[in-house]
MARLUMNU-442381 format. One record per residue (C-alpha): residue in one letter; y negated, z, x. Coordinates in pm, 1 decimal. Example, Ala and Ser with C-alpha at 12.3 -4.5 7.8 and 13.67 -1.06 7.14 Angstrom:
{resn A&v 450.0&w 780.0&u 1230.0}
{resn S&v 106.0&w 714.0&u 1367.0}
//
This chain:
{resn X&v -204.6&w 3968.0&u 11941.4}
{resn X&v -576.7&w 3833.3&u 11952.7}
{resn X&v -818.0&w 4064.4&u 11740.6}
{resn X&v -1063.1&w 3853.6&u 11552.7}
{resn X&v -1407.1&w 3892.4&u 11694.7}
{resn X&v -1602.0&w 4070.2&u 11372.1}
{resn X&v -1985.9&w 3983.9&u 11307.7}
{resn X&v -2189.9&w 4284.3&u 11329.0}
{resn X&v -2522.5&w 4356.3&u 11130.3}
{resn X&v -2724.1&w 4619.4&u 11225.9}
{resn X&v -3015.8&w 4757.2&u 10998.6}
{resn X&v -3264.6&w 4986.4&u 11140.7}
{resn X&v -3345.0&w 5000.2&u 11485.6}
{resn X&v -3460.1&w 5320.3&u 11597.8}
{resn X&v -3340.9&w 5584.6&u 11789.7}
{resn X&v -2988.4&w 5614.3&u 11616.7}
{resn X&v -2940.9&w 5260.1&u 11661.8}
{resn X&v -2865.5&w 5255.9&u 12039.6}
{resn X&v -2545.1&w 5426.3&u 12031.9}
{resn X&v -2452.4&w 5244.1&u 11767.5}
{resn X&v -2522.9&w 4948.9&u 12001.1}
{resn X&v -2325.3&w 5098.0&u 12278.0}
{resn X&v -2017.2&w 5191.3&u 12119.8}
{resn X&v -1986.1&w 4822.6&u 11943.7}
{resn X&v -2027.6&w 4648.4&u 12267.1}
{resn X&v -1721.4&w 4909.6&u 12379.3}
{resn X&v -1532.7&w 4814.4&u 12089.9}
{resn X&v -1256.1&w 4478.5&u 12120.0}
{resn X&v -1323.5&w 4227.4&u 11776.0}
{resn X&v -1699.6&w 4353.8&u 11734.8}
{resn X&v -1985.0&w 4201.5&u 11814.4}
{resn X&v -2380.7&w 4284.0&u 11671.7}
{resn X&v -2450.2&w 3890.5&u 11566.3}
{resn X&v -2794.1&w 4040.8&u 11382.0}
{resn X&v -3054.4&w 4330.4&u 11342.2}
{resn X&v -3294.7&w 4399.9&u 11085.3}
{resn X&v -3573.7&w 4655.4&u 11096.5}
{resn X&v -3986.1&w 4592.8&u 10960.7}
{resn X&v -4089.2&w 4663.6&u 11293.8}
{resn X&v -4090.9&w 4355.4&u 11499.0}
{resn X&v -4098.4&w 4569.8&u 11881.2}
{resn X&v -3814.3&w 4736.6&u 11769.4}
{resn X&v -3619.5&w 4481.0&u 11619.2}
{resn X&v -3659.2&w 4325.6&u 11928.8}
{resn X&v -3570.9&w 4629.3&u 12162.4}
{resn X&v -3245.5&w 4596.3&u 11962.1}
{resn X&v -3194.9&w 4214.8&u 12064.1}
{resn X&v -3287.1&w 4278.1&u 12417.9}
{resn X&v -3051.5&w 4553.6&u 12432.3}
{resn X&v -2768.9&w 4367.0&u 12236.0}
{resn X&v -2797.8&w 4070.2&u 12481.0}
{resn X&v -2682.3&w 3677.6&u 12401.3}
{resn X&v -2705.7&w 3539.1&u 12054.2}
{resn X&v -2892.3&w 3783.4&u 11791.2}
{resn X&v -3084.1&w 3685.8&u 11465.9}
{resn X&v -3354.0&w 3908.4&u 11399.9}
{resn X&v -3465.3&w 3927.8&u 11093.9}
{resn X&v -3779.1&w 4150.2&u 10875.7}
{resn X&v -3585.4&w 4206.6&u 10522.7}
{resn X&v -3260.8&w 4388.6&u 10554.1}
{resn X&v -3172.6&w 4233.8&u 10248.7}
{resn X&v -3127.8&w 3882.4&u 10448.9}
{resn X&v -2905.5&w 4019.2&u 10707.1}
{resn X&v -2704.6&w 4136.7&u 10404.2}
{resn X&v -2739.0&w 3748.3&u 10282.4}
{resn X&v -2622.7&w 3604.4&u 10651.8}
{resn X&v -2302.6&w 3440.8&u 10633.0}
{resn X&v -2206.6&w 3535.0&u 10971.1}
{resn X&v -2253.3&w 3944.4&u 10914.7}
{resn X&v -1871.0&w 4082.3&u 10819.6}
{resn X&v -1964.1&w 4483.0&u 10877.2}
{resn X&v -2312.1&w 4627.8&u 10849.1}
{resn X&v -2387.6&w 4936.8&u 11011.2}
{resn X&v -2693.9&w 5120.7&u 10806.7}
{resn X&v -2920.1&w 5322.1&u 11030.8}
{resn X&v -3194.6&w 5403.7&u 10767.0}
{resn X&v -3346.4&w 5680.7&u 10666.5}
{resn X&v -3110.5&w 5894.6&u 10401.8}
{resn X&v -3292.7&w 5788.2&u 10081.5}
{resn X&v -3272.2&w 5402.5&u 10170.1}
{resn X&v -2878.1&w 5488.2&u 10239.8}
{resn X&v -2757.1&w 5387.7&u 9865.2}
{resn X&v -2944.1&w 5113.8&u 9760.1}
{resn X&v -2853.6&w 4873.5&u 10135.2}
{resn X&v -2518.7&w 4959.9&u 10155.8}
{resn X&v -2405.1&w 4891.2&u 9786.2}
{resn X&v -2628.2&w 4585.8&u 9829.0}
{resn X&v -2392.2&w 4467.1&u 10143.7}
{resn X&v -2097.0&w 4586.0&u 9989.7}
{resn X&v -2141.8&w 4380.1&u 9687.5}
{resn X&v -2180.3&w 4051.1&u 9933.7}
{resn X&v -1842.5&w 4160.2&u 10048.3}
{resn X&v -1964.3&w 4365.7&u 10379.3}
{resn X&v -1789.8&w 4665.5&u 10490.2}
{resn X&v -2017.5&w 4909.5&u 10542.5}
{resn X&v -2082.5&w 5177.6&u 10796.8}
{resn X&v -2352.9&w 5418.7&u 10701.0}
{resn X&v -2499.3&w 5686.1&u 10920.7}
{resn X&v -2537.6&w 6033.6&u 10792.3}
{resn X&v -2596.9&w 6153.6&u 10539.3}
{resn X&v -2378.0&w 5944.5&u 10295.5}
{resn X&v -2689.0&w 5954.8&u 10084.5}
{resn X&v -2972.4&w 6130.6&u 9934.0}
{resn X&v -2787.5&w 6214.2&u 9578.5}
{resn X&v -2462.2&w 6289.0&u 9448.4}
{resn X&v -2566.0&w 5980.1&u 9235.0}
{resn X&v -2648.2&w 5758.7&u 9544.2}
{resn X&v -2276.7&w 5898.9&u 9695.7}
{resn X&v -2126.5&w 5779.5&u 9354.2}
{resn X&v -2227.9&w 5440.1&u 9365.5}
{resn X&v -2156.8&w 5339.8&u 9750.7}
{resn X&v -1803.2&w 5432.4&u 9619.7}
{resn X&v -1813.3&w 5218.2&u 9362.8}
{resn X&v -1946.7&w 4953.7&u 9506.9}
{resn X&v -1631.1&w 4995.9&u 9777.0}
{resn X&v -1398.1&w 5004.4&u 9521.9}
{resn X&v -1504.2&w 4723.5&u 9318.0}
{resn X&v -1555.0&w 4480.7&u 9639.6}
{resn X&v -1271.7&w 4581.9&u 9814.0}
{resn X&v -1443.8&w 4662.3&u 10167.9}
{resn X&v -1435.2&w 4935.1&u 10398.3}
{resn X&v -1663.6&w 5199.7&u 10373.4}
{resn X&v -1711.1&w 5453.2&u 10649.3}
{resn X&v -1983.0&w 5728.5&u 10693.8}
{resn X&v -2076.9&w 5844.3&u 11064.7}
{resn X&v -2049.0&w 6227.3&u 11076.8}
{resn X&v -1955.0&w 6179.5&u 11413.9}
{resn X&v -2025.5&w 6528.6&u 11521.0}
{resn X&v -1636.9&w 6668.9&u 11411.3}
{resn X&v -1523.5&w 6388.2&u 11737.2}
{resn X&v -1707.5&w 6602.3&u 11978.6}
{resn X&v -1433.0&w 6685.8&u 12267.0}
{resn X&v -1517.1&w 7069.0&u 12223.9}
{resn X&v -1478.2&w 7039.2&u 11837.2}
{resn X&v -1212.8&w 6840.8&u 11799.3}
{resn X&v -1055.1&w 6993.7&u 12087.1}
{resn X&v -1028.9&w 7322.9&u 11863.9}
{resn X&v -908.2&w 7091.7&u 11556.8}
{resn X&v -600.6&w 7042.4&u 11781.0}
{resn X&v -589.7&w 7409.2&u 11897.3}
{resn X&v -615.2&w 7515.9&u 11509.0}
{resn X&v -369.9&w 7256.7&u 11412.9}
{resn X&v -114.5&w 7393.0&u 11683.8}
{resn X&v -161.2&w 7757.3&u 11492.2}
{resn X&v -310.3&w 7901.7&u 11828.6}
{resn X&v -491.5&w 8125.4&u 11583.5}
{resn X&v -264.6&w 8174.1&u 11308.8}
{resn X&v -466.1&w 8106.3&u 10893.9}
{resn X&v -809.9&w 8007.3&u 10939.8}
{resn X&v -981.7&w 8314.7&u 10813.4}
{resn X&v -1354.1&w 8216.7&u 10845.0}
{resn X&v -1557.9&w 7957.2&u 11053.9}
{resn X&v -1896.0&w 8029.9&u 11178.1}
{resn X&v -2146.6&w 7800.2&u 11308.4}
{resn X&v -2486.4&w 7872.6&u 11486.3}
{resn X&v -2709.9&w 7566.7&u 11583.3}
{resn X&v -3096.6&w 7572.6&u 11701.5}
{resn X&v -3369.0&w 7290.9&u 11682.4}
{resn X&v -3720.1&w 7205.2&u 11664.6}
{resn X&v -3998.7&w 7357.8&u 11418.9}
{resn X&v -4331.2&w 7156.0&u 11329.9}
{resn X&v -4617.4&w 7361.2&u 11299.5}
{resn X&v -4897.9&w 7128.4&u 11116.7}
{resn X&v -5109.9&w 7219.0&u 11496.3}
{resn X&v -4869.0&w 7019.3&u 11689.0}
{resn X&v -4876.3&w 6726.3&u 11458.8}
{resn X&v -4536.8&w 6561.1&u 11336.9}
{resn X&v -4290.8&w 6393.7&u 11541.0}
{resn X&v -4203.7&w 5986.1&u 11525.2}
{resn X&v -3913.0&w 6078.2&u 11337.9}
{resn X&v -3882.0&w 6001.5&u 10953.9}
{resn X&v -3696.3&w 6329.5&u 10945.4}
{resn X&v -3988.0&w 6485.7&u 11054.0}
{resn X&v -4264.1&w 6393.3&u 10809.2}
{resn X&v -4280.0&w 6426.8&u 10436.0}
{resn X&v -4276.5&w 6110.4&u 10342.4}
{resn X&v -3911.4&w 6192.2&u 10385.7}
{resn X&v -3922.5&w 6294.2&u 10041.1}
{resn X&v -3609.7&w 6492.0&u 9927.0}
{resn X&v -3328.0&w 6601.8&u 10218.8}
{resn X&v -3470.4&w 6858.8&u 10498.2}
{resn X&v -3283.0&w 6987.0&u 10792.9}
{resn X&v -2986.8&w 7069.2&u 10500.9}
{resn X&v -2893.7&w 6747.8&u 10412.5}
{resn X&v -2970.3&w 6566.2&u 10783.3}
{resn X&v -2870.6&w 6835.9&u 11007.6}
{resn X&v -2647.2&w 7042.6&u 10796.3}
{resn X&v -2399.1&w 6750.8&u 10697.6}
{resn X&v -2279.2&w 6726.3&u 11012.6}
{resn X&v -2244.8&w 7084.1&u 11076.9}
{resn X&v -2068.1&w 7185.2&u 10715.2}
{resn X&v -1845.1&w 6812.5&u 10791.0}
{resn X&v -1732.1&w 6957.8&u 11132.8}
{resn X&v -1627.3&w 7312.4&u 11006.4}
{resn X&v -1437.3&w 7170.0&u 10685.1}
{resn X&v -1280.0&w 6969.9&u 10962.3}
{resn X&v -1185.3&w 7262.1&u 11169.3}
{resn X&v -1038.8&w 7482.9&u 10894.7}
{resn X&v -915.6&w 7201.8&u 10656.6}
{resn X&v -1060.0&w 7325.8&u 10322.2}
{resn X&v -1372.1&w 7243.3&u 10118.2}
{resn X&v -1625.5&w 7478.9&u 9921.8}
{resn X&v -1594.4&w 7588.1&u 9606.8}
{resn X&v -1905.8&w 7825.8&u 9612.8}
{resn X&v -2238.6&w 7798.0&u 9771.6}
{resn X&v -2489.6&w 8094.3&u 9848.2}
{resn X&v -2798.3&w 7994.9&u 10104.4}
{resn X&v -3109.9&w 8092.0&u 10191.0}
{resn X&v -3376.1&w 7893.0&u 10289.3}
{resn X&v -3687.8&w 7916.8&u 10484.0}
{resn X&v -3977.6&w 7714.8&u 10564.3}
{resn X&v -4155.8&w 8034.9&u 10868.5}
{resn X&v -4330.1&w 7740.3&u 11115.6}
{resn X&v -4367.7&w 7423.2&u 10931.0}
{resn X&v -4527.2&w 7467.3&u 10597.1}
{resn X&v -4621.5&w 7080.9&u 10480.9}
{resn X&v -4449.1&w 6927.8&u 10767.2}
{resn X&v -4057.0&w 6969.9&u 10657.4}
{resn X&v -3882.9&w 7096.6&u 10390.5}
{resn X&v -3751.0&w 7380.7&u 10586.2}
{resn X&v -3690.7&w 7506.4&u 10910.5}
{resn X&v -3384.2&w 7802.8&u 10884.6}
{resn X&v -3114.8&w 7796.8&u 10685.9}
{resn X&v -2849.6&w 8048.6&u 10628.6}
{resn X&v -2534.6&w 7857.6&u 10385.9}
{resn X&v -2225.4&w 8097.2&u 10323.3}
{resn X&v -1929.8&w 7891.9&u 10117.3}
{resn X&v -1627.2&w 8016.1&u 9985.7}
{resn X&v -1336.7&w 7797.5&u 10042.4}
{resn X&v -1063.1&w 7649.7&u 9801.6}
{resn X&v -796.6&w 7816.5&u 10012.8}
{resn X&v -994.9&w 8087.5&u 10083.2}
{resn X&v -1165.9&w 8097.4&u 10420.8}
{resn X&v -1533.7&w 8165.9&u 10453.9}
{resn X&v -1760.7&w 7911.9&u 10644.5}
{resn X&v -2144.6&w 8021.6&u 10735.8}
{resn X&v -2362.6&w 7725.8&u 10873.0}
{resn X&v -2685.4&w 7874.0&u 10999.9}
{resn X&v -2987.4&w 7657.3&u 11181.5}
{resn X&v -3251.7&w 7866.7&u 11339.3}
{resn X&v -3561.7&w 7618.8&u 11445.0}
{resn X&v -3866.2&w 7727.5&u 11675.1}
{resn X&v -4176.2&w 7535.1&u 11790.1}
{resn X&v -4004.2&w 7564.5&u 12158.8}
{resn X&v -3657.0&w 7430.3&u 12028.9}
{resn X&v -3525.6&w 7794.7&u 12168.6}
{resn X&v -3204.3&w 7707.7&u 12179.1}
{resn X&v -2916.4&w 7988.7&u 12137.4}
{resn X&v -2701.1&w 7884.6&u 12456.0}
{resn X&v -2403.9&w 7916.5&u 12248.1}
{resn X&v -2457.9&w 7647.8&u 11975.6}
{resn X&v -2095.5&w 7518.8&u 11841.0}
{resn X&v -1835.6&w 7694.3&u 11612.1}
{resn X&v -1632.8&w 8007.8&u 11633.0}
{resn X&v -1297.5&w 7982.2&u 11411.0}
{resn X&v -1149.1&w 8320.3&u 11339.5}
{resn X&v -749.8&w 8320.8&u 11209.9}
{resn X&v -517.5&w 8576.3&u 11162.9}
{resn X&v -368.5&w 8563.7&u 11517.3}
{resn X&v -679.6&w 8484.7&u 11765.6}
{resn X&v -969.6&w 8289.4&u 11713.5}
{resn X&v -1142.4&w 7987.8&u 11964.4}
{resn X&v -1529.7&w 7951.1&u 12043.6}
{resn X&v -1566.3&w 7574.5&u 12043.3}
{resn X&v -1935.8&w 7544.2&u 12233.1}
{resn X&v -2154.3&w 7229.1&u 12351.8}
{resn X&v -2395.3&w 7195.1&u 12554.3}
{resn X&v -2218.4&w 7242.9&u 12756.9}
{resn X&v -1885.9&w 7124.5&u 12615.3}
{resn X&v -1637.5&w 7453.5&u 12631.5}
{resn X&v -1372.7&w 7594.5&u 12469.7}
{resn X&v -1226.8&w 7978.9&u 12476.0}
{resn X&v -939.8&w 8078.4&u 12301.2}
{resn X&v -876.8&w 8466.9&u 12222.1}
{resn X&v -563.7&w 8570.7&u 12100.3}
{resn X&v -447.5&w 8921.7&u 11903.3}
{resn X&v -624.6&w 9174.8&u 12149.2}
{resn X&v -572.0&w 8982.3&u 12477.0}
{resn X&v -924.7&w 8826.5&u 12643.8}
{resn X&v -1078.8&w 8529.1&u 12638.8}
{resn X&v -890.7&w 8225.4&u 12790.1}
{resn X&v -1083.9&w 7902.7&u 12854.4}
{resn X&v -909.5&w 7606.5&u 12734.5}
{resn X&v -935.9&w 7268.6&u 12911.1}
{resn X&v -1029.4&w 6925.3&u 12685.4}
{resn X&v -768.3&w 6701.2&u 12621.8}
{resn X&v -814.0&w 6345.9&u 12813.1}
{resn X&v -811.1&w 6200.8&u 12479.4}
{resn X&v -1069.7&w 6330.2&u 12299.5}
{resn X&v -1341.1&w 6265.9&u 12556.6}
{resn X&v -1412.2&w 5957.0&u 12415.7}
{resn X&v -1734.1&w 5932.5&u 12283.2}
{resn X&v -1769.5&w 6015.9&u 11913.5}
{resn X&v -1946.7&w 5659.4&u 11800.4}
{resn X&v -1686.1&w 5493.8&u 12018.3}
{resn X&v -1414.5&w 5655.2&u 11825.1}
{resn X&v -1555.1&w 5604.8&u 11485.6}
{resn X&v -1622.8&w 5251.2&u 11588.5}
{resn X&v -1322.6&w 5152.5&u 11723.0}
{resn X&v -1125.1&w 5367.9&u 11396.5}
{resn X&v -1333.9&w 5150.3&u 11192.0}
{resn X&v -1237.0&w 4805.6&u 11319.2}
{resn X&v -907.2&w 4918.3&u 11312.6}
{resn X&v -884.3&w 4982.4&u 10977.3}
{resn X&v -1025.5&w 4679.5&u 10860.8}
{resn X&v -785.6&w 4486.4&u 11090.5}
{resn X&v -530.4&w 4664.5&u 10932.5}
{resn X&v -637.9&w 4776.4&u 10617.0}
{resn X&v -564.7&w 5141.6&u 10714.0}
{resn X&v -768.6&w 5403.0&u 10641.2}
{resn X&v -1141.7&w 5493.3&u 10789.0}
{resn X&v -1201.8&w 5769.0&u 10972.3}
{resn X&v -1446.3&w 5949.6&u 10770.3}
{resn X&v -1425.3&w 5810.8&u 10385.3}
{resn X&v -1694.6&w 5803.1&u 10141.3}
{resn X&v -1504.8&w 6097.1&u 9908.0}
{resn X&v -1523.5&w 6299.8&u 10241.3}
{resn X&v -1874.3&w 6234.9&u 10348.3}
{resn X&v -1993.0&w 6307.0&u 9937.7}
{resn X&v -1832.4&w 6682.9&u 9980.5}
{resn X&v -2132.9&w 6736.6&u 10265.7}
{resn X&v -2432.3&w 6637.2&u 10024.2}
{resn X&v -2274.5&w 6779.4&u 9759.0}
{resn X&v -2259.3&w 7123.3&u 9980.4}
{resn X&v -2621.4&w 7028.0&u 10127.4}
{resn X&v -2752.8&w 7026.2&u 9795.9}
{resn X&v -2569.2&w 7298.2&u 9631.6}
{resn X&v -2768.6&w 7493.5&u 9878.2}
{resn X&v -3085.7&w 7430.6&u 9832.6}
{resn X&v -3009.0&w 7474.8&u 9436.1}
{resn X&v -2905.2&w 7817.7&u 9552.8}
{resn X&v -3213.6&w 7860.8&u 9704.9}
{resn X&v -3419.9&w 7754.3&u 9421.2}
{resn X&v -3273.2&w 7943.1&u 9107.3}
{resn X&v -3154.7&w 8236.2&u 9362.8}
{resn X&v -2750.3&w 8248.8&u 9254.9}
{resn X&v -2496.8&w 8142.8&u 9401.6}
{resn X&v -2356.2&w 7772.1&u 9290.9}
{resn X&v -2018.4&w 7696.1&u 9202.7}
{resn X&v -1893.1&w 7360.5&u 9341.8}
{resn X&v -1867.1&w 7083.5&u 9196.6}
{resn X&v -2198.2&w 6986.6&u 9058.6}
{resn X&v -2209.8&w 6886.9&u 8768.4}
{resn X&v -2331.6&w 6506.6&u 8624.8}
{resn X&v -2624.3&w 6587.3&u 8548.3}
{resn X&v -2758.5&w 6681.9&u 8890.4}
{resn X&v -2663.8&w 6348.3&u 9000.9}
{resn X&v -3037.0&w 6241.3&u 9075.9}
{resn X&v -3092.7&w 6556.1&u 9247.7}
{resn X&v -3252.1&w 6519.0&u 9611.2}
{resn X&v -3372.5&w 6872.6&u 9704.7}
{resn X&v -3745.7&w 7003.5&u 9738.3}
{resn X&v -4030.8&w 6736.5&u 9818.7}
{resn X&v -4280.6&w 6762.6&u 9959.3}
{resn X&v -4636.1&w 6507.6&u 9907.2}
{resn X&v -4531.7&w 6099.0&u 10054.0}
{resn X&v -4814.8&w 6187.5&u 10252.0}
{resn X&v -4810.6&w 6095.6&u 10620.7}
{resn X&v -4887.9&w 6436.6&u 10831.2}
{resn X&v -5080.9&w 6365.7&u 11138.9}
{resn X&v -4864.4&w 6183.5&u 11405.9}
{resn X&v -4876.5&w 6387.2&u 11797.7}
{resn X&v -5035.2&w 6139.5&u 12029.2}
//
């Protein structure tokens, strides 16, 4: 059976927008038939990279407008998430947004909504749970390798801005990024990925946060989160940032049961299973899940619209991550812990801001 060939839109064309590109071009009934993005080089870079037939147009808001964009993929900064893709859902787009879902529980609310009311698909790209090493330990967990999912705990580096080095090209770098830090942008994807791994959601949030090397620069640059689960299990998401990116050699998850637990590690990609009081067995990746993640969540996508099944990451799902993001930094603030979920009237809650100020850029 032929698969009708689906007209892409892509807004935003920086650095996030290339694997986007990639996986599309990997993906049978998709094609990108425009980009948008205020910056005419890299609107263009997109074209170029796209290849054959591509409008390119200035205003997002008239790729949402062009009749032959079916699916727009949003790849703009977090507070900009909301407002595009409710406008493309409401012109009957399906919609895939890149982390995070959005900058409020508010903004989260009404991409739903707008989903509901138009009748699209709505997908949000926490691709990080399709990592082979990750969801590799998904399958092992799943199998009861380690019996009930006790805790997870996950340990990630990255890179600290000291106002000296200047701030990075990245939006996510520089306080005009006003409202969602390394929590929100960083920490979706790692709180997504170890809900994923022990099937259960938060019910209680306790964090602290710390701004040590980038005062002005970023909201914050460590994080410690500990949530109490539904069911249960603990999970403890932790980011340690440096101005030398010192990275920890052993970034990924650990998921302890009853029975064993499994180290799920990238970077490189490995998995170790431990079971009872036997040692440490390294476990080879399933073929399967070697796909890339975007690939996956692409071709999941275009699946489920050709089929009206489900996405692979729904907007109820990707909420639960801002909703934990900013439960933490609430935590932070008042110093208690914070009981999930939050209530209505945080819904135009966005975190701690900094000035819309522009830092100075490195050369």
């Amino acid at each position: 059976m032929s698969v009708h060939e689906l007209g892409y839109g892509l807004i935003g064309c920086g650095r996030i927008s290339g694997p986007h590109i990639d996986a599309i071009a990997q993906t049978e009934g998709a094609r990108i038939v425009a980009v948008a993005d205020p910056n005419p080089q890299k609107a263009e870079a997109a074209r170029a990279a796209i290849g054959g037939e591509v409008a390119v147009h200035a205003d997002w808001q008239e790729l949402v407008a062009d009749a032959t964009v079916e699916a727009v993929v949003v790849c703009a900064p977090t507070q900009m998430h909301a407002e595009m893709s409710v406008a493309a859902m409401a012109a009957g787009r399906h919609v895939y947004c890149e982390k995070a879902m959005a900058a409020s529980m508010g903004g989260c609310r009404a991409m739903i909504g707008a989903r509901d009311r138009a009748g699209v698909k709505l997908t949000v790209g926490q691709s990080t749970r399709f990592r082979a090493p990750f969801a590799m330990a998904r399958r092992l967990v799943e199998r009861g390798e380690v019996g009930e999912v006790v805790a997870v705990d996950a340990t990630f580096g990255g890179p600290a801005n000291p106002p000296e080095m200047g701030a990075t090209d990245s939006w996510r770098y520089r306080a005009e990024s006003a409202g969602n830090g390394h929590i929100i942008n960083f920490g979706c994807h790692y709180i997504d990925t170890a809900r994923f791994l022990c099937d259960d959601d938060p019910v209680a949030v306790s964090a602290i946060v710390a701004n040590r090397f980038s005062p002005g620069m970023i909201q914050e640059d460590q994080f410690v989160v500990t949530s109490t689960c539904d069911g249960g299990a603990l999970i403890t998401v932790a980011l340690y940032c440096t101005p030398a990116s010192t990275m920890p050699g052993d970034e990924g998850y650990v998921v302890i049961g009853t029975e064993g637990a499994v180290s799920a590690l990238w970077r490189p990609d490995r998995v170790v299973l431990r079971r009872g009081g036997e040692g440490a067995d390294p476990v080879a990746i399933d073929d399967d899940l070697r796909e890339g993640p975007f690939v996956r969540l692409h071709r999941q996508l275009r699946r489920a619209i050709e089929d009206d099944g489900p996405v692979p990451v729904a907007g109820e799902d990707a909420m639960r991550n801002v909703e934990w993001g900013l439960a933490a930094y609430l935590s932070s603030e008042r110093r208690c812990q914070i009981e999930l979920p939050l209530s209505a009237d945080l819904d135009g809650y966005v975190g701690p801001q900094l000035a819309r100020t522009i830092p100075p850029t490195r050369d």
